[in-house]
N, C-alpha and C positions, 0 to 999 in steps of 0.2 A: 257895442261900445264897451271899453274897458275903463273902471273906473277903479282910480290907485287912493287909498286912504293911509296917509301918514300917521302911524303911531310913533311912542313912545318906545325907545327901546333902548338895552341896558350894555353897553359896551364895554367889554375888560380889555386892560392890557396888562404887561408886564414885561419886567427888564431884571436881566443880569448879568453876572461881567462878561464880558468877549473871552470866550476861549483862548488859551494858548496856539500856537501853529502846532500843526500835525508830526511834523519836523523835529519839534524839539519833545515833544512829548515822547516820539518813538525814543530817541537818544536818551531821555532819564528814566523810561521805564523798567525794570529787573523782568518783569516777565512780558509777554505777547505769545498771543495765543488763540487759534480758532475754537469757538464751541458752540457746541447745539445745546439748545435751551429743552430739558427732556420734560417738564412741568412748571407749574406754576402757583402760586395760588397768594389770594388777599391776604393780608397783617395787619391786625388793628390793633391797639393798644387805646386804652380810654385813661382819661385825666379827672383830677378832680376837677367837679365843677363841670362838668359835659363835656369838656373839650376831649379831644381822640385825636391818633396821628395811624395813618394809613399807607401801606409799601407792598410793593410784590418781594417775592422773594421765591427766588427759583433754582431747582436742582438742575446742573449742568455736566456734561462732558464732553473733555475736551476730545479735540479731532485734531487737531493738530497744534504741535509748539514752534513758535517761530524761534521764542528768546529767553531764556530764562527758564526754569524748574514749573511748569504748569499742572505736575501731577499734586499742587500741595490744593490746587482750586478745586471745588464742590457744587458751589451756591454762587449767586449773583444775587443782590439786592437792588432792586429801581424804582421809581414813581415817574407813574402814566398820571401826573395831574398836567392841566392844561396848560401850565408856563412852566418849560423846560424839561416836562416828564419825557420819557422816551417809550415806545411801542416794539416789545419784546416778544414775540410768536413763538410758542411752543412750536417746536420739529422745526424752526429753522438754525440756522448759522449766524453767526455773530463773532 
């Protein structure tokens, strides 16, 4: 016999704006560009008062240029937090 016990449990969500289309983004952007994400590493920064703000930040290169001047690109900065972060793999393409 299996016996199911309902707890209490703590539910997030979150919202923000809808994206532009893909379409019009390529048309305004100056550069596009393939790159391998070659490292990576945490960024914290502390506030007064205990507060802190936390970022990857990673060294890149590029592979290929579709549009625009891509040899001026280095680094990429992102957040892997759980509304809206994105999930960046060292050694792959992006």
């Amino acid at each position: 016999m299996l016996a199911l016990q309902a707890a209490p449990s703590r539910v997030l969500a979150c919202s923000y704006p809808k994206p532009k289309p893909f379409s019009e983004l390529i048309q305004r952007a100056s550069s596009i560009f393939i790159f391998r994400l070659e490292s990576s590493e945490l960024k914290h920064e502390k506030f007064p008062g205990g507060g802190y703000s936390e970022w990857m930040q990673g060294h890149i290169r590029v592979a290929q240029t579709l549009k625009g001047n891509a040899s001026l690109f280095r680094s990429v900065t992102f957040s892997t937090s759980w509304c809206g972060g994105v999930r960046l793999d060292v050694g792959h393409y992006f």
